[in-house]
N, C-alpha and C positions, 0 to 999 in steps of 0.2 A: 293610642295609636303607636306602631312599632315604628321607630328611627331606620329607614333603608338606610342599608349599607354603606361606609364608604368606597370610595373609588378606588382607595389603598386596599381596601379586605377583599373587596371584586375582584380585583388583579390579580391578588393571593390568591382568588379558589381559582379563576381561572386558570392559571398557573399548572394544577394538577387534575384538572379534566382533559379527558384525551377523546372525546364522544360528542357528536354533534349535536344529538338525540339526545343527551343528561337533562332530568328533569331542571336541573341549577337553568341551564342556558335559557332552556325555554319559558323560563320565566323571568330570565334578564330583558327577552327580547319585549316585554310589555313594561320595562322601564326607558323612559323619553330621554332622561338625561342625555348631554353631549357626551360627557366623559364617559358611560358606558357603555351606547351607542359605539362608540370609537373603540373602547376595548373588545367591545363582541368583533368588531369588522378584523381588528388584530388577531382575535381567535381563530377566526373563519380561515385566514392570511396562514398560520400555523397551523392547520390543520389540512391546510391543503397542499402546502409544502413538506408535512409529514406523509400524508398519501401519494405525494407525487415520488416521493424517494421508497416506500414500500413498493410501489408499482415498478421501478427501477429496480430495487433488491429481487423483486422476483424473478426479472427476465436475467438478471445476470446469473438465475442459480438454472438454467435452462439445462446446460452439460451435467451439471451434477444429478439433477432429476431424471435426465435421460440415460445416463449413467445407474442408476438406483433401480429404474425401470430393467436396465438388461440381467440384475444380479447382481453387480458391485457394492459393496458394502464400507469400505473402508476409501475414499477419495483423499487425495492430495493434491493441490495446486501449486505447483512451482514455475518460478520464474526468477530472471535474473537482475543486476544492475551492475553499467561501468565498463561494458562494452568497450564504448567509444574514446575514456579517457586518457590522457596521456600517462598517469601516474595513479599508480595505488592497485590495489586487487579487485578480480572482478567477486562480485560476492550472492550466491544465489541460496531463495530460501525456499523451503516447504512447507505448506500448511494444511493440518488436514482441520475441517471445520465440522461441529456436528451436523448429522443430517439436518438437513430441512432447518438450520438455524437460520433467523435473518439479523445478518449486518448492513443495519442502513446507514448511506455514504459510502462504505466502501466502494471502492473502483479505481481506476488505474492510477499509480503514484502519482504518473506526472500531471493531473490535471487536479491535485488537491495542493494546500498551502502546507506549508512545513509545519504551522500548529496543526493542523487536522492531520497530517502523517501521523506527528508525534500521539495524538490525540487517542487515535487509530491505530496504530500499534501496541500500545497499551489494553485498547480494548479486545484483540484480536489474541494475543499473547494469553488473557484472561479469560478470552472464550475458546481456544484452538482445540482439540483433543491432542495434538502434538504439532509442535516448531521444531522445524529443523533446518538450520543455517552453514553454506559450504561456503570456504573462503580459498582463492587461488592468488596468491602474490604473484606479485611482476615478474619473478623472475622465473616461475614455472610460464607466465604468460608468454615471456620472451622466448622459452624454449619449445614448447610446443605450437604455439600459435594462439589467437583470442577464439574463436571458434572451438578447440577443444578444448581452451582451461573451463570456456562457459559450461560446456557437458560435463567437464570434471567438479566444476563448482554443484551444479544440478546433483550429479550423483553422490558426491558428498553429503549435500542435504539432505536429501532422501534417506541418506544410514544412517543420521544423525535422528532421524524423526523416531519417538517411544516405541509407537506402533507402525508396522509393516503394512503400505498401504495395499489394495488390489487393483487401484485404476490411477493414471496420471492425468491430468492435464497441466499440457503443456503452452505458453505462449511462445509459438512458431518454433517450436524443437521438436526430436526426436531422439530418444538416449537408446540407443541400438543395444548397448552395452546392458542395460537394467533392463531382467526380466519379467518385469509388468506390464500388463495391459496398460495402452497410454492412446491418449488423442492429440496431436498438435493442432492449436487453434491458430488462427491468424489472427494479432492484437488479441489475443485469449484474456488481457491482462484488462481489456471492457468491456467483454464479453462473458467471464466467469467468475464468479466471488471468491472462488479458492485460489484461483489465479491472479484475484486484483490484492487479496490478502495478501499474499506471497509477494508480493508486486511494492505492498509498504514494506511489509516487513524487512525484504530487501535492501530496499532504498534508506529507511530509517539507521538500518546498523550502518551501512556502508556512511553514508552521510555524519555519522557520529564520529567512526574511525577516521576519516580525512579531516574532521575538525580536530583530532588530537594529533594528526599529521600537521595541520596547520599551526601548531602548536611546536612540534619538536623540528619541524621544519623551516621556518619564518621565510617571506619574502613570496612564495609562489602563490599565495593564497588562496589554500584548499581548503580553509575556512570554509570559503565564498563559494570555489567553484568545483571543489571536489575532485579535483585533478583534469578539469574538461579542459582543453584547449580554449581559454576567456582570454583577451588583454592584457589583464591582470597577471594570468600565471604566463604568458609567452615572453612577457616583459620580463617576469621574475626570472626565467628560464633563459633570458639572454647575456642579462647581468651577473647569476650565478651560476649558471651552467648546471647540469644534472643533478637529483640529490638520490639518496638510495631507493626511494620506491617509483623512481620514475621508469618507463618501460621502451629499454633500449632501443628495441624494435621498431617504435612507431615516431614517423616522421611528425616535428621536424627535431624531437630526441634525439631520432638515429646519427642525424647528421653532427650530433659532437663527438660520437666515435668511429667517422668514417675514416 
């Protein structure tokens, strides 16, 4: 009579089945034990949580599809990060993704953990057909305003990407200036995968560069908060007063060079 399986080797094939239907499973399910009982219910649990984020990937690729559908061949999603900060550059990226790929999880920065950014931008860098990242320092922000260093950051991007796209999508812009066909979406960045792409990759570089500010900087801690107006950096910012990549412009900055 053959020795069934351990619980440990179960777990291991389970592990690398991705099919609900595999003949393995279906004949787990006529073994009584606890312990495999309990690992098939963890299968079942995994595999519906992988369906539930494919059924997610698809709807986020809806623009791109419809996009594909008019003639477009070449998409780019871009979006930006750093707006709202008091210090540091705004920094926006582009990313064009093969057609019809699916990256499951992707979606908007702000609603994944800093491991899955990082995680995620790694994977997206490794699947893009081109990245393309624009940076705009404080003190062009201070001169023209945050509103067009963001367009300037945008357009940057976009000439920084291998290949020339033929359609943009945008979360909530409009680059008047680039002559591409483009869509601005509202929240595009949980609505489109090129857009939520662009949306890490974004945030990932910028969030790396402000930890090396936190570094050559001490005391504000952009570590932590990236130049956002926190506790942490208004305190720093009281104590020390301005340092070079803070942005003159925006209150309550302005007010130690009034």
């Amino acid at each position: 009579m053959t020795k069934p399986a351990s619980i440990t080797e179960i777990k291991g094939k389970l592990a690398q089945i991705h099919q609900v239907d595999d003949p393995y499973i279906l004949a787990l399910e006529q073994d009584s034990r606890k312990g495999v009982v309990s690992l098939l219910a963890t299968f079942h649990k995994r595999l519906a949580r992988v369906e539930a984020m494919r059924q997610e990937a698809e709807m986020l690729r809806e623009f791109e599809r419809r996009a594909l559908q008019q003639g477009y061949q070449v998409i780019a999603g871009i979006d930006e990060v750093g707006r709202g900060p008091l210090a540091g550059p705004v920094i926006a990226a582009a990313v064009i993704l093969p057609n019809n790929c699916e990256m499951l999880e992707v979606n908007d920065s702000k609603k994944l953990s800093e491991k899955k950014r990082d995680f995620l931008f790694t994977q997206i860098c490794e699947t893009a057909v081109a990245v393309g990242i624009g940076i705009v320092d404080e003190q062009t922000i201070d001169q023209i305003n945050i509103y067009q260093a963001t367009k300037l950051a945008m357009k940057e991007a976009i000439e920084k990407l291998s290949f020339t796209p033929d359609y943009l999508l945008l979360d909530a812009m409009k680059l008047e200036a680039v002559p591409i066909a483009q869509e601005s979406i509202i929240k595009g960045d949980a609505k489109s995968v090129s857009i939520a792409a662009a949306s890490i990759v974004a945030k990932v570089t910028r969030d790396r560069l402000m930890k090396e500010y936190g570094e050559q900087y001490p005391g504000y801690g952009f570590e932590n908060n990236a130049g956002y107006g926190t506790k942490e950096h208004l305190a720093g910012l009281d104590e020390l007063g301005p340092c070079p990549i803070h942005r003159k412009t925006f209150a309550p900055v302005k007010y130690f060079f009034a």
